[in-house]
C-alpha positions in Angstrom: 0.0 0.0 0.0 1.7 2.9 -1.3 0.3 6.2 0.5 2.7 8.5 -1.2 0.7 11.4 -3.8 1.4 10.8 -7.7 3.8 14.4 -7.7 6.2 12.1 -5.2 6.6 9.1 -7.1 9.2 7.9 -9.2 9.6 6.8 -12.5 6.8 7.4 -15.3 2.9 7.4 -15.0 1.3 3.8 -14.7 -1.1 4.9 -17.6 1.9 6.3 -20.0 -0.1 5.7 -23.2 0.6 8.1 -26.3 -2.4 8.6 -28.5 -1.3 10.6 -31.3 1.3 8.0 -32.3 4.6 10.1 -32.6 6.4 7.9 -29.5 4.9 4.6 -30.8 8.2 2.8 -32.0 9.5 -0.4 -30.7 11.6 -0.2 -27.1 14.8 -1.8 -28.8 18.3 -1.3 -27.5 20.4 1.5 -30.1 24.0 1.2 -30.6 26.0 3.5 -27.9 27.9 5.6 -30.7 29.1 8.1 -28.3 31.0 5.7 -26.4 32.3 4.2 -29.3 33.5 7.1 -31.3 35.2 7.8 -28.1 37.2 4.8 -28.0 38.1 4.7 -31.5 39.7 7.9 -31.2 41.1 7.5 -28.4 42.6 4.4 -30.1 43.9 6.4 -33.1 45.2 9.1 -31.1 47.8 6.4 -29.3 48.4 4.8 -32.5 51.9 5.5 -32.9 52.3 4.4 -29.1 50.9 1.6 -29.1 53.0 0.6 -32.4 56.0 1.4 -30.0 54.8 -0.5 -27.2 54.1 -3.5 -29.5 57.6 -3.4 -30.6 59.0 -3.1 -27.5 57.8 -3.5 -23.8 59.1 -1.5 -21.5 58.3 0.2 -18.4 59.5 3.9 -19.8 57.4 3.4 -23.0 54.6 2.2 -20.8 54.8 5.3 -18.5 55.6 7.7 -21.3 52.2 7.1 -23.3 50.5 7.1 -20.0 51.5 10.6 -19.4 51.6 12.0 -22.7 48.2 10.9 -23.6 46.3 10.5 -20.4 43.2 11.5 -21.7 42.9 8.6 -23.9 43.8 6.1 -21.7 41.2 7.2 -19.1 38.5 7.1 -22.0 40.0 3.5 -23.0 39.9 2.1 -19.5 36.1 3.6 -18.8 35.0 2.7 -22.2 33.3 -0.2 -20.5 31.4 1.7 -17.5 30.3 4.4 -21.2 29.0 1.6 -22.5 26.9 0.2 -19.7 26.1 3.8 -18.9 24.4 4.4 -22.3 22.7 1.1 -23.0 
């Protein structure tokens, strides 16, 4: 027995219909193309680094591209949370 008025309750109405048809597509997931376009450049933008890093694994390398391009290694390692965030 919920006692609390409608202006307090969360989420949408329980009689959400639409009459006039505009909002009557399917509920189906959409690719998350923000978080993707993201990581893609992101991955092109430590291209050459990652080349290096392939080549040869070292710690210097590995904290180099770190701090030259530490903005797209933090949008690499939370592409994943993105992508949960936006489905």
């Amino acid at each position: 027995m919920n006692s609390a008025p409608d202006s307090l309750a969360l989420g949408p109405p329980a009689t959400a219909d639409s009459s006039d048809g505009v909002n009557a597509a399917p509920n189906r997931r959409r690719t998350p193309l923000v978080p993707l376009l993201l990581a893609l450049l992101a991955v092109l933008d430590l291209r050459v680094e990652l080349q290096l890093l392939f080549d040869h694994v070292t710690l210097t390398s590995l904290t180099e591209a770190v701090r030259t391009h530490l903005l797209a290694v933090m949008v690499l390692l939370f592409t994943p949370s993105l992508l949960r965030r936006y489905r």
